[in-house]
DSSP file (Angstrom, degrees, kcal/mol; ACC not computed):
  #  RESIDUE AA STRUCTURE BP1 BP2  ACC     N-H-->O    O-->H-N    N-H-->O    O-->H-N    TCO  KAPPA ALPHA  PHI   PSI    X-CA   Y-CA   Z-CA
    1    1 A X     >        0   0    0      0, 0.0     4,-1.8     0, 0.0     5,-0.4   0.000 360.0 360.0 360.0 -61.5   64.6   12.7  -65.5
    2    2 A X  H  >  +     0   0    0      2,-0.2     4,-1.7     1,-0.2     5,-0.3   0.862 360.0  63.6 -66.9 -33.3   66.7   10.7  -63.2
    3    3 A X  H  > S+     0   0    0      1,-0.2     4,-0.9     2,-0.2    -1,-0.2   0.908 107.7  48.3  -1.7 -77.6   69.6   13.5  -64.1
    4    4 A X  H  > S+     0   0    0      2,-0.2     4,-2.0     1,-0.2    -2,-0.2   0.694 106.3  42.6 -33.1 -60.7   67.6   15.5  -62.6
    5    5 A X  H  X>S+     0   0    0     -4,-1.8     4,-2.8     2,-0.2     5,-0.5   0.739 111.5  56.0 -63.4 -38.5   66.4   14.4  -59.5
    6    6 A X  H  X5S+     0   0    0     -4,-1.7     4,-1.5    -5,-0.4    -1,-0.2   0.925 108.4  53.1 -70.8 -29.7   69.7   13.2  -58.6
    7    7 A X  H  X5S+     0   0    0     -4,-0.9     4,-1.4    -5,-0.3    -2,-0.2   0.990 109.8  52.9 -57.4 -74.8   70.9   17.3  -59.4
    8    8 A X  H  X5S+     0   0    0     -4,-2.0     4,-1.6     2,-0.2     5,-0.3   0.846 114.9  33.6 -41.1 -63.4   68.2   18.2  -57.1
    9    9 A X  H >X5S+     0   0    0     -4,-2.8     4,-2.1     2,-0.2     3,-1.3   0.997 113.2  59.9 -73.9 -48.0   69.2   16.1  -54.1
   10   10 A X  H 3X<S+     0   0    0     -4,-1.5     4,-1.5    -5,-0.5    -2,-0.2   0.774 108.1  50.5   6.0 -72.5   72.7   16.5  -54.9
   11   11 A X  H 3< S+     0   0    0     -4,-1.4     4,-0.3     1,-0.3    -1,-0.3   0.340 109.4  42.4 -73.0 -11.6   71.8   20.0  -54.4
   12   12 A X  H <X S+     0   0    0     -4,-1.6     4,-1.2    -3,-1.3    -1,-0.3   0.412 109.3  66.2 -96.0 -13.8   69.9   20.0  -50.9
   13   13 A X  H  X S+     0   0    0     -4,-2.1     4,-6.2    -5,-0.3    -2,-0.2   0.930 103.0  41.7 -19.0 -75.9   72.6   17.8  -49.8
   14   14 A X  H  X>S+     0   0    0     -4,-1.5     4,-2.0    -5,-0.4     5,-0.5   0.923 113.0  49.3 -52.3 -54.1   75.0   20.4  -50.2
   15   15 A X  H  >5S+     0   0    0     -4,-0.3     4,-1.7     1,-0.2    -1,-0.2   0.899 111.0  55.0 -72.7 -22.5   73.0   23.2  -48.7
   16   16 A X  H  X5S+     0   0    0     -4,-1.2     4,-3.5     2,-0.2    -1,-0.2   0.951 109.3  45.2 -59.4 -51.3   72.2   20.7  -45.6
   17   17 A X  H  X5S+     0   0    0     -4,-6.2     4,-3.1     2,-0.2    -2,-0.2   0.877 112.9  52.6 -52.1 -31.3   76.0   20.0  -44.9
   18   18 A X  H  X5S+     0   0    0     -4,-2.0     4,-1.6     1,-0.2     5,-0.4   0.957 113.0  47.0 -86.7 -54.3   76.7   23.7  -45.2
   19   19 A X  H  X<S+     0   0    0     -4,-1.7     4,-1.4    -5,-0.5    -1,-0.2   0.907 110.3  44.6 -75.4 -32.0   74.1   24.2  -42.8
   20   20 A X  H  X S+     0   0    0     -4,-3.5     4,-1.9    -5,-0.2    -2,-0.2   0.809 111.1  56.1 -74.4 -27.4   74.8   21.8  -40.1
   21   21 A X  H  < S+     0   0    0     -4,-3.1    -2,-0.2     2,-0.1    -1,-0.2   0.729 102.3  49.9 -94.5   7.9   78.1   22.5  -40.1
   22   22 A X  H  < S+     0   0    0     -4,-1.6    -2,-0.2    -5,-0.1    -3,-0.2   0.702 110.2  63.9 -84.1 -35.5   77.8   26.4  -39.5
   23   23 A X  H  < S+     0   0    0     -4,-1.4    -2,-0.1    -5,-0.4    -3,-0.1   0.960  89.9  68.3 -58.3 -48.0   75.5   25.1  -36.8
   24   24 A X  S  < S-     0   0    0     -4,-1.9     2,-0.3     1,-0.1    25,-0.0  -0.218  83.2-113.5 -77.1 175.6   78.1   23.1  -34.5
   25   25 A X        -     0   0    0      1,-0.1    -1,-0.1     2,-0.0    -2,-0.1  -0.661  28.5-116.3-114.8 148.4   80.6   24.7  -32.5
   26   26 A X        -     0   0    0     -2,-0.3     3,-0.2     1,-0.1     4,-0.1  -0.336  34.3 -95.7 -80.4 162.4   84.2   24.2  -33.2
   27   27 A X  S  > S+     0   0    0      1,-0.2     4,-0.6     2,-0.1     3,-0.3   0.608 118.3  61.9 -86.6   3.6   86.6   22.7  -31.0
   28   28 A X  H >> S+     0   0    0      1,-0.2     3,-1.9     2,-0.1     4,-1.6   0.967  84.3  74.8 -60.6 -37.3   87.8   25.9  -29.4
   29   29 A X  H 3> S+     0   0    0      1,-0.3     4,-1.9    -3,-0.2    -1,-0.2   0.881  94.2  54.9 -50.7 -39.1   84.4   26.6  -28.1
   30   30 A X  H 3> S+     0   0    0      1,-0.3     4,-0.6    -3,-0.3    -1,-0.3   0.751 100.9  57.0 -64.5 -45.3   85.4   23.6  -25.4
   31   31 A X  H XX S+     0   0    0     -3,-1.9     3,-2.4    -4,-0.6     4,-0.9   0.951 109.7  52.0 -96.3 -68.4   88.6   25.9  -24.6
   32   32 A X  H >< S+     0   0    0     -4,-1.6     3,-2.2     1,-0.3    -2,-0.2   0.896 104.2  53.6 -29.4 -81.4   85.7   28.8  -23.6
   33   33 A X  H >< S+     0   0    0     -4,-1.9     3,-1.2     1,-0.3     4,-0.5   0.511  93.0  58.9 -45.8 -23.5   84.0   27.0  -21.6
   34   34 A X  H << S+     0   0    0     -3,-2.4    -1,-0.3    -4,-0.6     2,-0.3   0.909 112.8  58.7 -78.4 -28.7   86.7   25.7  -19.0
   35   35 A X  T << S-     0   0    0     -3,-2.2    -1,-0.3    -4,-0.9    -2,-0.2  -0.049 124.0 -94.3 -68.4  30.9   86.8   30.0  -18.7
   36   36 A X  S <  S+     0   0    0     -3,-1.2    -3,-0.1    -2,-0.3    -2,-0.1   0.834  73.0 142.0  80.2  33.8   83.4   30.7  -17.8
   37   37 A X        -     0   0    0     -4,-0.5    -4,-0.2     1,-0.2     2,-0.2  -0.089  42.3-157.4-124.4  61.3   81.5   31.4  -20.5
   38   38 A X        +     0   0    0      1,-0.2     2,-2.5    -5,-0.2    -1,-0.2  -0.092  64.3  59.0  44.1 -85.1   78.7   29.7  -19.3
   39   39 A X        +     0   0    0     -2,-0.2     2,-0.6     2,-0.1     3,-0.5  -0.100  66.5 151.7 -69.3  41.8   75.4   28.1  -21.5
   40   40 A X  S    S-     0   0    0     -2,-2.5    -2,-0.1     1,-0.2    -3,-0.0  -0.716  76.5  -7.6 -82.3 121.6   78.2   25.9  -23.4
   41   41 A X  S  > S+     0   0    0     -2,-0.6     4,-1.2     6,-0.0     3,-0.3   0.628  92.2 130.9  66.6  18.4   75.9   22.8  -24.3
   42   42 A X  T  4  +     0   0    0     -3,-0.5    -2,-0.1     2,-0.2     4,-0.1   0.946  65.8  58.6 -48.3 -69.1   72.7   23.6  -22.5
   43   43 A X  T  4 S+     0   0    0      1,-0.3    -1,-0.2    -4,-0.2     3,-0.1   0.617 122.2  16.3 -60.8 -31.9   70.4   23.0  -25.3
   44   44 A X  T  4 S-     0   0    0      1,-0.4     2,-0.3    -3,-0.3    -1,-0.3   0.634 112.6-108.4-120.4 -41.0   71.3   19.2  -26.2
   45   45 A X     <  -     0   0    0     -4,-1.2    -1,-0.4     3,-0.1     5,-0.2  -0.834  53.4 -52.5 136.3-153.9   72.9   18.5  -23.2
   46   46 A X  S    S+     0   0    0     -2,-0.3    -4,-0.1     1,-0.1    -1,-0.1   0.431 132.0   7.5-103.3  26.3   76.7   18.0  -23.0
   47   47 A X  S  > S+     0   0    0     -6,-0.1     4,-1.8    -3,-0.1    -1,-0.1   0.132 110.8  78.8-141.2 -13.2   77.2   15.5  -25.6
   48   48 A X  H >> S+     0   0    0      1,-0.2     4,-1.2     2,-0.2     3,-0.9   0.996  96.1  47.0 -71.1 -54.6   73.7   14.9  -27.6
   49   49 A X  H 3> S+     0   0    0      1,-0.3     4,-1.9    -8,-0.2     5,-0.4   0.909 113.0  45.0 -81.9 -26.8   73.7   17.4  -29.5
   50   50 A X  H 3> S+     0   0    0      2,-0.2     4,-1.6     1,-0.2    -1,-0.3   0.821 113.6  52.7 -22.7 -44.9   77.4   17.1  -30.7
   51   51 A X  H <X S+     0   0    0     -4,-1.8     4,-1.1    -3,-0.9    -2,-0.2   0.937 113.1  44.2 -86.5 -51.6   76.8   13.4  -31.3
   52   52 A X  H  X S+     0   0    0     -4,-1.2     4,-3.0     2,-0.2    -2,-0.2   0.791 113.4  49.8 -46.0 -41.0   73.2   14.1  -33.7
   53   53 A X  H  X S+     0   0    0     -4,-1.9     4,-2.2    -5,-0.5     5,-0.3   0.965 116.5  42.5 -76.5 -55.4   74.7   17.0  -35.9
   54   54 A X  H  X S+     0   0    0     -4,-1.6     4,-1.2    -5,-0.4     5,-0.2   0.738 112.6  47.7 -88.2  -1.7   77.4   15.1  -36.5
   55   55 A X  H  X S+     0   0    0     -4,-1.1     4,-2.7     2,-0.2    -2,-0.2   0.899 114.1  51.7 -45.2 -71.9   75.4   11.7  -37.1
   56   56 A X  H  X S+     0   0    0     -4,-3.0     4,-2.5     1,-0.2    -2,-0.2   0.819 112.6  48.6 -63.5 -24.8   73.0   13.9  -39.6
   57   57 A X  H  X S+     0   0    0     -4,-2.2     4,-2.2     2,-0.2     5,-0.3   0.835 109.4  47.1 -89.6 -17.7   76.3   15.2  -41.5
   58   58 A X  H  X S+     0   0    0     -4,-1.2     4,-1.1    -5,-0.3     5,-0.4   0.861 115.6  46.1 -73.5 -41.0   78.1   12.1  -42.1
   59   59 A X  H  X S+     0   0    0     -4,-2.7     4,-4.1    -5,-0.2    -2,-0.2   0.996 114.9  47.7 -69.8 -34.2   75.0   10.5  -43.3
   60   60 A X  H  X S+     0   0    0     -4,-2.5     4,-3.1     2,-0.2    -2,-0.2   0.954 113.9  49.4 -57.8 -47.7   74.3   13.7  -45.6
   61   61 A X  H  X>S+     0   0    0     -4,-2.2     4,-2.1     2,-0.2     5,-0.8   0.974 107.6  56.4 -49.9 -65.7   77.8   13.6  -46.8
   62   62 A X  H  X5S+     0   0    0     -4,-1.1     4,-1.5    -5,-0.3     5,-0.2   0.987 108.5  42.4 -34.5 -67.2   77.3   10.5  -47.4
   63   63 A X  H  X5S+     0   0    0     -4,-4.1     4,-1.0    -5,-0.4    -1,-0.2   0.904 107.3  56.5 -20.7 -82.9   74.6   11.1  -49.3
   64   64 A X  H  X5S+     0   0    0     -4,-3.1     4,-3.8     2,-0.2    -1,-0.2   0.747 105.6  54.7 -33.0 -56.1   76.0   13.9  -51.3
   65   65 A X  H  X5S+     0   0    0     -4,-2.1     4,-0.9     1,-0.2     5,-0.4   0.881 108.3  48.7 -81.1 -38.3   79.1   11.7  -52.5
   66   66 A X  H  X<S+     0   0    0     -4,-1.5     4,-1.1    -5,-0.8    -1,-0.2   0.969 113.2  42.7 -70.0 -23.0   77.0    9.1  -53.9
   67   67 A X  H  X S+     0   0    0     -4,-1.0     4,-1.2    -5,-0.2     3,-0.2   0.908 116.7  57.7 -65.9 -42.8   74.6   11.4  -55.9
   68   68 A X  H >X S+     0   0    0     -4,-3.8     3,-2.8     1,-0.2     4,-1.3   0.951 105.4  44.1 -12.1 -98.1   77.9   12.9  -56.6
   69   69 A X  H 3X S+     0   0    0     -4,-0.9     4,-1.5     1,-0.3     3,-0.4   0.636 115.7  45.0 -47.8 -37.2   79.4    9.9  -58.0
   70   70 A X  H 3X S+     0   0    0     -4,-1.1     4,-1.1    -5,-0.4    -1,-0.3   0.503 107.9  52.8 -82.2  -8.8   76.5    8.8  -60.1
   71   71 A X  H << S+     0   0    0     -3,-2.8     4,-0.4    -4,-1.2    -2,-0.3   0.546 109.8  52.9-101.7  -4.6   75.7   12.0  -61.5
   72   72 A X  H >X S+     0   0    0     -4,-1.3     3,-1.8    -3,-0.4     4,-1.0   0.920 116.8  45.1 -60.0 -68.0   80.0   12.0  -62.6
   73   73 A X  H 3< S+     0   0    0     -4,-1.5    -3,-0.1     1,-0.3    -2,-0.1   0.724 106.7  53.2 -65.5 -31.2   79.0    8.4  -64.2
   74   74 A X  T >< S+     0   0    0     -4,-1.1     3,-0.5     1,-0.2    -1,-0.3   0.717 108.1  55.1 -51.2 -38.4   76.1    9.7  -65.7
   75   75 A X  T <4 S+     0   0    0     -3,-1.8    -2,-0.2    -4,-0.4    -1,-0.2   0.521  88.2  70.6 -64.3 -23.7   78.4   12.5  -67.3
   76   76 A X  T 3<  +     0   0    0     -4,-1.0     2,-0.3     2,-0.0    -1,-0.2   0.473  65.4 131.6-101.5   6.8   81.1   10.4  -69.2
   77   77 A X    <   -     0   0    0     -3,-0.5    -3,-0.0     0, 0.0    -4,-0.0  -0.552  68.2-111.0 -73.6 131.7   78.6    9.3  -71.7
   78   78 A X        -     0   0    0     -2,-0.3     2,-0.2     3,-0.0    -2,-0.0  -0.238  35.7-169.4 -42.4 139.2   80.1    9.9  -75.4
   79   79 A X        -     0   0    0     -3,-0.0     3,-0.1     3,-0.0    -1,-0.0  -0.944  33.1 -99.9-136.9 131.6   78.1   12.7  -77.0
   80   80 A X        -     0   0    0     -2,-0.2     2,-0.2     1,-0.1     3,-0.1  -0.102  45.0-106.6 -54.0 161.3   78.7   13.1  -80.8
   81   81 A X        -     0   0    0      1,-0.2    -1,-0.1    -3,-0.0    -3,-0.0  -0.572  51.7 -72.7 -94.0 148.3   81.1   16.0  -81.5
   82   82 A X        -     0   0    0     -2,-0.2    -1,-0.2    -3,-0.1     2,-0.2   0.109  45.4-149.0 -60.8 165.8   79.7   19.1  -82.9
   83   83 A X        -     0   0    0     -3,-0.1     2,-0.3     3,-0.0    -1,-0.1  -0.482   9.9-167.2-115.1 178.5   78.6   19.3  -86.2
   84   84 A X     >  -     0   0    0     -2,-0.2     4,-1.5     1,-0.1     5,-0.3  -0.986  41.2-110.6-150.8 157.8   78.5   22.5  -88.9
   85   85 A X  H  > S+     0   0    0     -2,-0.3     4,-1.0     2,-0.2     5,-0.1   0.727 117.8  71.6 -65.3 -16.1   76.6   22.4  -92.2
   86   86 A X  H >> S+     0   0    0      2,-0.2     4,-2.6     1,-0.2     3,-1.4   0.997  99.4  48.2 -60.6 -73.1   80.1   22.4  -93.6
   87   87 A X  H 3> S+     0   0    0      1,-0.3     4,-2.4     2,-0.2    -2,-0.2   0.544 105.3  48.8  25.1 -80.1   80.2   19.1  -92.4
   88   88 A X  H 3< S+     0   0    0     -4,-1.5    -1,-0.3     2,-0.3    -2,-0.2   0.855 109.0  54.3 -74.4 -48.1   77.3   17.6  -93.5
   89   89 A X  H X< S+     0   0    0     -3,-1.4     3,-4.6    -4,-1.0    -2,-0.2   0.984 107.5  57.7 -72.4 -55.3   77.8   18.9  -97.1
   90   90 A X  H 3< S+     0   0    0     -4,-2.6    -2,-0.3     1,-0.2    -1,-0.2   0.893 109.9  40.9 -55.5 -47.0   81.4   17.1  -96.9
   91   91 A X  T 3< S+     0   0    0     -4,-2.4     2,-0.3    -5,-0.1    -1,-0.2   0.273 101.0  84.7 -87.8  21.4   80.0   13.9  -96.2
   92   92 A X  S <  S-     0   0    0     -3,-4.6     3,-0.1     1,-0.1    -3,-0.0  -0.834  87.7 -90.2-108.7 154.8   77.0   14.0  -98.6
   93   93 A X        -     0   0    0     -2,-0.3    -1,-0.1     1,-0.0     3,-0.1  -0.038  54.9 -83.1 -55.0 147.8   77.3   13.0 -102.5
   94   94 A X        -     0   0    0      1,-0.1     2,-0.3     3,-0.0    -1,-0.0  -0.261  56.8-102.5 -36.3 154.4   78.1   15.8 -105.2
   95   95 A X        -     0   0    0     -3,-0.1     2,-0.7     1,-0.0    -1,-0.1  -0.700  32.7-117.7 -68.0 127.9   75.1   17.4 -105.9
   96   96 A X        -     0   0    0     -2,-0.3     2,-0.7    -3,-0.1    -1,-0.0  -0.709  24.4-130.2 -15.8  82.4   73.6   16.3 -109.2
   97   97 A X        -     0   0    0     -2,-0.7    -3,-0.0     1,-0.1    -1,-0.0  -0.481  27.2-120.6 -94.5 141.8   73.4   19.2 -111.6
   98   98 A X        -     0   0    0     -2,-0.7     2,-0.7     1,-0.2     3,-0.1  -0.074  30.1-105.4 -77.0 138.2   69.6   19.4 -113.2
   99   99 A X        -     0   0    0      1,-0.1    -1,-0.2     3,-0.0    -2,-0.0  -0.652  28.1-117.9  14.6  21.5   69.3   19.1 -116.8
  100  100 A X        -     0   0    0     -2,-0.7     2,-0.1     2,-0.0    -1,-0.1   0.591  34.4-114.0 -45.0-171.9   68.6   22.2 -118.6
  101  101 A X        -     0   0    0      1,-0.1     2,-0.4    -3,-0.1     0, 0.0  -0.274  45.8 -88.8 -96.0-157.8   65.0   21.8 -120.4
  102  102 A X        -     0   0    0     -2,-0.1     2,-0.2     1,-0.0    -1,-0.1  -0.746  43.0-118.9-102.9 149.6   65.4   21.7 -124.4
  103  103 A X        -     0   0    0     -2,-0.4     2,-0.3     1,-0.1     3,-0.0  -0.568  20.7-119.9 -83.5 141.0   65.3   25.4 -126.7
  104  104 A X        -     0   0    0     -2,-0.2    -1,-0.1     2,-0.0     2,-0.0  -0.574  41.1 -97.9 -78.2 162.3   63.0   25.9 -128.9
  105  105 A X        -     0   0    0     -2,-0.3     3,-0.3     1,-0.1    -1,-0.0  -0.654  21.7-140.1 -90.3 156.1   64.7   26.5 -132.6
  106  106 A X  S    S+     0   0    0      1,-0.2    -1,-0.1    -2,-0.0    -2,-0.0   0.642  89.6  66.0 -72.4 -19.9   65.2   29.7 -133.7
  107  107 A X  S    S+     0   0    0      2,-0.0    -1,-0.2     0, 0.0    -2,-0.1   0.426  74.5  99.4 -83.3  -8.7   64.2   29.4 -137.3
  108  108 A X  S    S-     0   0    0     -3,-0.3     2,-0.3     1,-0.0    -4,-0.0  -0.310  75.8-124.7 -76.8 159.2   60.3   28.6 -136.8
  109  109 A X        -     0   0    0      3,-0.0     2,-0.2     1,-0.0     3,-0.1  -0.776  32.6-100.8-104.7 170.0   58.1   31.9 -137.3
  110  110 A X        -     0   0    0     -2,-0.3    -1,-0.0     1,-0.1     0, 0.0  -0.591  51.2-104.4 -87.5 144.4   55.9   32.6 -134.3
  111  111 A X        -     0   0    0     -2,-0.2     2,-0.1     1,-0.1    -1,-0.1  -0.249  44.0-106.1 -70.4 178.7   52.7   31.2 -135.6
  112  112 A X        -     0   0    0     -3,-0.1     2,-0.5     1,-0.0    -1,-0.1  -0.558  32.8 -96.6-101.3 173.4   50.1   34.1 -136.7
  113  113 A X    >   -     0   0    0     -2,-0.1     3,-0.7     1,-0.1    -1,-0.0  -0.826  33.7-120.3 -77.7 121.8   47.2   35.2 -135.0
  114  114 A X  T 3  S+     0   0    0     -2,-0.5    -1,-0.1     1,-0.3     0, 0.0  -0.071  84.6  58.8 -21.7 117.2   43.9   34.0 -136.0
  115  115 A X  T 3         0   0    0     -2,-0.0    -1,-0.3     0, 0.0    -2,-0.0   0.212 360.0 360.0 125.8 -42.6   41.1   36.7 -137.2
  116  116 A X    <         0   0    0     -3,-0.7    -2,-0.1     0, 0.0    -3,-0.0   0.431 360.0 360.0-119.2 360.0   42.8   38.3 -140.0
């Protein structure tokens, strides 16, 4: 269960970083702007939103490597090595073999039928 859950944030972790950094702008974009290319930082202003994206991905990174690291520690547990029915037979006693039941002797006559 806890496997799990930790897989699961692990895994929106990941897709969060991925997605906040494809959001922010590289530092070339800076290089644009002193040439005119106009709405650079408009939306957040000219440092907020740089300073939040990259706030929310260090803490998601963050994040990430500690589910990370416990789902690694979770992992290293010894798991017996596989087994085969060969196996199993080698490390059980010989088999017993059964007993046959006893013969009847041959010399008796079959008794006769009754009625005649």
């Amino acid at each position: 269960m806890l496997y799990t859950l930790l897989t699961i944030i692990d895994f929106f972790c990941a897709a969060g970083i991925i997605t906040l950094v494809l959001v922010q702008r590289g530092k070339g974009a800076d290089a644009g702007a002193g040439f005119g290319s106009g709405a650079s930082g408009t939306v957040f202003g000219a440092r907020g939103a740089r300073t939040a994206l990259s706030r929310a991905t260090a803490v998601l990174a963050a994040i990430f490597m500690a589910t990370s690291l416990a789902l690694a520690y979770m992992g290293q547990r010894t798991v017996a090595g596989p087994s085969s029915v060969l196996d199993t037979l080698k490390d059980s006693p010989a088999p017993v073999a059964p007993t046959p039941a006893p013969a009847a002797p041959l010399d008796t006559a079959p008794p006769a039928p009754a009625g005649n």
